[in-house]
N, C-alpha and C positions, 0 to 999 in steps of 0.2 A: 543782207547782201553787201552794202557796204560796209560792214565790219568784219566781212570777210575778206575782201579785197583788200583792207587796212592792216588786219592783222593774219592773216591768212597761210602769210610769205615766211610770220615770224615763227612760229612753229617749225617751220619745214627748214630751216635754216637755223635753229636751234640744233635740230636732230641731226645734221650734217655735221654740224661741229661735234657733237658729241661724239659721232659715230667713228669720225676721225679722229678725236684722241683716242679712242678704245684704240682704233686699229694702227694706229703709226707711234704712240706715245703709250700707251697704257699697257699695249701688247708687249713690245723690244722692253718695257721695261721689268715686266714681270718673269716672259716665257724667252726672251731671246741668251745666248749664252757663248761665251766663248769659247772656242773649242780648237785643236790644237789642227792645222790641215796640213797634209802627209801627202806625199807625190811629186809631180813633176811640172812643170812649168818653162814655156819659153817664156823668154821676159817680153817679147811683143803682145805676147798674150795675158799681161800683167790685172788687166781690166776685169779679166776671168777670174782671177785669183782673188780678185778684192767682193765679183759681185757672190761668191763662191760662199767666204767668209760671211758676206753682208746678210746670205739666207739663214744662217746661222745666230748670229747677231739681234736680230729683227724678228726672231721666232718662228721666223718661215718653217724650219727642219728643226725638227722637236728628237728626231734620231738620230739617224745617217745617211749619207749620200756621195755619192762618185759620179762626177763630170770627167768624159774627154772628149778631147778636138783633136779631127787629123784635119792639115791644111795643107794642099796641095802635095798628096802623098806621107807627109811625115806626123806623126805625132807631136803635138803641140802644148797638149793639156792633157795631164792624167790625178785628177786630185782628188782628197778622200778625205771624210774626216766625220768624227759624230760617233754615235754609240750603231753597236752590228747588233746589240741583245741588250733591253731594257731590262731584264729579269736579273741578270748581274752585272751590269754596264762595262760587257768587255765591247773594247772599241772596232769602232771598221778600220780594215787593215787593206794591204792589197790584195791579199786572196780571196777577200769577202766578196761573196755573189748574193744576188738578190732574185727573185720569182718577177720578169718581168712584162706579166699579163698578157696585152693583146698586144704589144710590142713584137710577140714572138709570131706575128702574120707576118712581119716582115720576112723572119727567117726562111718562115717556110717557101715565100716567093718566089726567093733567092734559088729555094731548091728547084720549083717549076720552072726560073728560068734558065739553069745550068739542064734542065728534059730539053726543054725548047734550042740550046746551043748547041745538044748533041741530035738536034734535027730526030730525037724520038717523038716529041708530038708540037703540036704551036699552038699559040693563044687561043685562034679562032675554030678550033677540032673540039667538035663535040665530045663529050666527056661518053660517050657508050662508045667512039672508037678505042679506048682501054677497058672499059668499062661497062659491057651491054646488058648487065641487071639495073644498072642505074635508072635506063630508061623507059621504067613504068610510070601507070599513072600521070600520064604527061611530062614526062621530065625527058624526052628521048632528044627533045632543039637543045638541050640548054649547054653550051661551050664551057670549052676551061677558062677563058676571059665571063664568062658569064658567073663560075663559081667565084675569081680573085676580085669581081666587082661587086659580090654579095647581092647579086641579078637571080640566083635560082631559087629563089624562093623558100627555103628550107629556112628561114633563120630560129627556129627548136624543134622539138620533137615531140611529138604527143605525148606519146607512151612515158608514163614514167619511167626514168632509166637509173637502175639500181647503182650500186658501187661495183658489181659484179658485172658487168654490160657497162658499166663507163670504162673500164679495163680491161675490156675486152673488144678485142678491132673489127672481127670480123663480125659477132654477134653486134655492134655498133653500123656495119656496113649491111648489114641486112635490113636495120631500124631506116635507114635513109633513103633503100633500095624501094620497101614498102613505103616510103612518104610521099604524098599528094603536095604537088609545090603549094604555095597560096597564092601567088600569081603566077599568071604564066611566065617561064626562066625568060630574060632579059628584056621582060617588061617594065620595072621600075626595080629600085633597089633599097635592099632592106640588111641592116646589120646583123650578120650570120656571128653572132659573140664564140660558140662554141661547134656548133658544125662544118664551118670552116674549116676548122683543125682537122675533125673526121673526114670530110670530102675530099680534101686534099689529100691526106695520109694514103686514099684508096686510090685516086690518080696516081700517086709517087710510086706504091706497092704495085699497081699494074703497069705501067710505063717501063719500070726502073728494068732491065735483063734479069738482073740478079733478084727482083720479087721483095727487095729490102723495104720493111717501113720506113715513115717519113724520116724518123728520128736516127733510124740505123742506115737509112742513106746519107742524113744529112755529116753525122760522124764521120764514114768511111771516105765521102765524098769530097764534102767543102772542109767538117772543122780538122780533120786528123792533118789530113795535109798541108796545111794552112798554121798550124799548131797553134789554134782557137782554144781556147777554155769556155766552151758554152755546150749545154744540153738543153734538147726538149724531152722535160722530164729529170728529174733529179736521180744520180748514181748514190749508192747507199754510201760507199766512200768521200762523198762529196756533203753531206749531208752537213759536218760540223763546221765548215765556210758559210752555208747560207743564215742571212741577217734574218734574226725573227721579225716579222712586219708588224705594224698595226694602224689599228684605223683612226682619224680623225674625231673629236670629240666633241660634243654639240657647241660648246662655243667655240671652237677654232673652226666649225663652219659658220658660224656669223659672222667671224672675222674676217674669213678667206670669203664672204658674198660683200660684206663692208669697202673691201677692197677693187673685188672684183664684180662688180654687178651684173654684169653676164650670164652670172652662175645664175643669175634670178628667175628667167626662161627658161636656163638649163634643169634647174631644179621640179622647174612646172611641170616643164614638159616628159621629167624620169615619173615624177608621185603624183600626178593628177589623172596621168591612164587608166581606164578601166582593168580590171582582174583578167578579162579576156583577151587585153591586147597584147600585139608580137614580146613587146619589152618584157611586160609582166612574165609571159607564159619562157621565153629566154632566161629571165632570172630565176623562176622556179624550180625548172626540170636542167639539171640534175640537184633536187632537196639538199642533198651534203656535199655542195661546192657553192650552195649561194652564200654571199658574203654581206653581213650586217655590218653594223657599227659594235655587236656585241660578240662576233660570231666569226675566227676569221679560221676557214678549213686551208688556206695556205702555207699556214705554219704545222698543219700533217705531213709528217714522210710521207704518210699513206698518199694523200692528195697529191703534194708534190711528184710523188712518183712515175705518175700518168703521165705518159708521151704525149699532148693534147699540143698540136702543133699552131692551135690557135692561143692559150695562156699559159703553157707549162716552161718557159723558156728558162732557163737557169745560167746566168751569168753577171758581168760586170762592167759598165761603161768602157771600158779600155778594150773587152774582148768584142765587146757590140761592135763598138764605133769600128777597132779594127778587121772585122768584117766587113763591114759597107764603106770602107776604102777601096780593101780589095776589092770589091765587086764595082765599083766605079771605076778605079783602076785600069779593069779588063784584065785582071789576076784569074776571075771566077770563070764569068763567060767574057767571050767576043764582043768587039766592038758592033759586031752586025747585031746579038744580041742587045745592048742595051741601047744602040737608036731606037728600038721598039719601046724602049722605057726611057722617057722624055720628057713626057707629059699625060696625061691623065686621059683614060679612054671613056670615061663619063664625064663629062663637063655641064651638060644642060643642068639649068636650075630646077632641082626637086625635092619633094618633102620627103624626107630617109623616111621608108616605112615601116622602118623598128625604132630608131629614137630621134624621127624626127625632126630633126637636124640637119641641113642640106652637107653634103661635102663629098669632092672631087674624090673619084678612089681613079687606080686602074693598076692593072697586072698585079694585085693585092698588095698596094699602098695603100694610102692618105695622101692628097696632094693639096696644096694650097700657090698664091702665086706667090714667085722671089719679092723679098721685101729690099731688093736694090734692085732688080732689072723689071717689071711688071709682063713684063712679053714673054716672060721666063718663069718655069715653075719650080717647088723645091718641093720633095716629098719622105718618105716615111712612114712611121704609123705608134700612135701614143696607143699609153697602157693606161691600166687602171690605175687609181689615186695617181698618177704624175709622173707613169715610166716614159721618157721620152727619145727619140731617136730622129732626126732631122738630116737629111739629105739635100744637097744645094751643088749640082751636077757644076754649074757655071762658074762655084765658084772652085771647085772638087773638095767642100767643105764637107764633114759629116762631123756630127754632134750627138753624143751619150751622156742622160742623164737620170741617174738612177738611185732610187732612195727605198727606203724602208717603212717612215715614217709615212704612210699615205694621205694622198690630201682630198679635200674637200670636189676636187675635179680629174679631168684627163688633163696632159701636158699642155692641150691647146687653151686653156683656159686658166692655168697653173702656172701663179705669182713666181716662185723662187726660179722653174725653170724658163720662163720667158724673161727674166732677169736676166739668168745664160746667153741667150741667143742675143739679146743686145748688147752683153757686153761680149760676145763674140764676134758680132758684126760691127762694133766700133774699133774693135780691134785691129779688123780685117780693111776698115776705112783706112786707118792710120799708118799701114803699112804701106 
């Protein structure tokens, strides 16, 4: 015992050292690169430009990536640079869009709230008054605030769902009509990864007059007018813009936990579930859209092509971010409209009952508190491997960060883009 206490300390501080030159010295030396970065820059926002470069550098971004900032209305930051296609190293350019996962909940929010401006339905309106096959099987209480807060219990689907019924809306809206929630709707909350997309799509298509899916309301509605470059769901014509992605490789996720040890819980708590739990049985069904380390079905037209309004979003930090301008703005909806989107309609502390993980949603965000005012919230919603999109009402910041190269986590826990935001918000100090 006392040669534990003596040398005990020495080991474990060995390993620290070690572990930090791998990840700060041994990494930038080997995988970091320089690379040439394209766009636009205010010079206030100079900070941006350097921590931009520095993911680059540092090995952070092993591909491609495009950061913007609108700051108080204007565009501030549009930068790009790194490889769009490993397989011939043509570069990102400014037309290059990227697949940006559960990022695209945001989108669709957007759409429920431009229903709720035009006074067709409101947050708190059960989902069988557009809707009244939905509410079998107990599902008849559960609201549209209960589907955007991932409260209805739905988060996969039993049935195995073919490639022929994932591409198909109404054969999909039937699979959901039949599902028994697993808790009762807005008893506690569970991450809906993919059914989100479908429940909502069925809300938008019965709400909307004209009967439009999510995706063909969202076009006619917000992006055509607005002159957005983004889809849910990839156009055939759009195909040769989007960056081929890929996944993280076993040591650059020892690196990215070296770094980040966060990722250490986070990691427990994705592969330590049983086979029957919600996450597992989410990531399974639908079989040719789960995504390995070996295995990545995003880089199919075929997959890309699905309208799936919860991961199919097709765009580029500049068309994001200039979307949740305008929608702060009061370009999209009404000011009456977004006092209702403030702050977060689940706040109490709880265990997410799909990955476990507590965190504020509401009106189908992600919210956390402002990291300058704490009374104040900012919100958004990360994607997979580190698509990210940051909303900060107080300050009318919004933030797009979006890469190819996937990482080892979501944005909330994702080194190169929380890099961004501080050196966005020093920025923001300085001015």
């Amino acid at each position: 015992m006392e040669d534990l206490k003596k040398y005990g300390i020495i080991p474990i501080f060995i390993l620290i050292v070690i572990s930090n030159i791998f990840a700060h010295v041994y990494w930038p030396m080997y995988y970091g690169k320089d690379v040439i970065i394209n766009g636009y820059i205010d010079s206030k926002f100079d900070h941006v430009k350097r921590a931009f470069e520095n993911n680059f550098l540092k090995g952070m971004e092993r591909e491609g990536a495009n950061v913007a900032v609108f700051y108080k209305g204007q565009n501030v930051v549009n930068l790009y640079g790194g490889i769009k296609n490993n397989s011939n190293n043509e570069e990102w350019d400014h037309k290059t869009k990227t697949v940006i996962f559960s990022a695209t909940k945001a989108i669709s929010s957007v759409c429920i709230a431009l229903l709720v401006d035009r006074n067709y339905i409101k947050y708190d309106d059960k989902v069988i008054k557009v809707w009244p096959e939905y509410g079998q099987y107990g599902k008849e209480n559960t609201t549209i605030e209960h589907v955007l807060t991932h409260m209805a219990g739905i988060p996969y689907l039993e049935k195995e769902i073919s490639f022929e019924v994932g591409s198909n809306e109404e054969e999909l809206a039937r699979m959901i009509e039949s599902s028994k929630p697993l808790w009762p709707p807005g008893y506690t909350s569970g991450y809906h990864g993919l059914t989100f997309g479908w429940i909502v799509n069925e809300i938008v298509k019965r709400t909307d007059p004209k009967k439009r899916s999510l995706h063909k309301f969202f076009k006619d509605e917000i992006s055509n007018p607005n002159n957005l470059d983004i889809d849910i769901g990839c156009k055939k014509e759009s195909l040769h813009h989007i960056a081929k992605i890929s996944q993280p490789t076993i040591i650059e996720i020892i690196k990215d936990t070296l770094i980040q040890p966060l990722m250490i819980p986070m990691f427990g708590i994705a592969f330590l579930q049983p086979n029957g739990s919600p996450i597992v049985k989410m990531q399974e069904n639908p079989s040719w859209m789960k995504m390995t380390l070996n295995n990545i079905p995003f880089n199919d037209p075929k997959i890309l092509s699905i309208p799936n309004g919860a991961i199919t979003g097709i765009t580029n930090s500049y068309n994001l971010g200039k979307l949740f301008n305008l929608f702060i703005s009061g370009k999209i909806v009404s000011n009456r409209t977004l006092s209702q989107i403030t702050g977060p309609t689940l706040t109490n502390w709880h265990l997410e009952r799909t990955t476990l993980w507590p965190v504020y949603k509401g009106r189908g965000f992600f919210w956390d508190v402002n990291p300058i005012d704490s009374s104040k919230f900012i919100f958004g919603h990360p994607g997979y491997g580190c698509q990210g999109l940051h909303i900060d009402l107080e300050n009318e910041l919004v933030v797009s960060y979006l890469t190819n190269g996937l990482k080892s986590s979501t944005s909330i826990l994702c080194v190169p883009y929380q890099s961004i935001l501080k050196a966005v918000y020093k920025s923001i100090n300085n001015i």
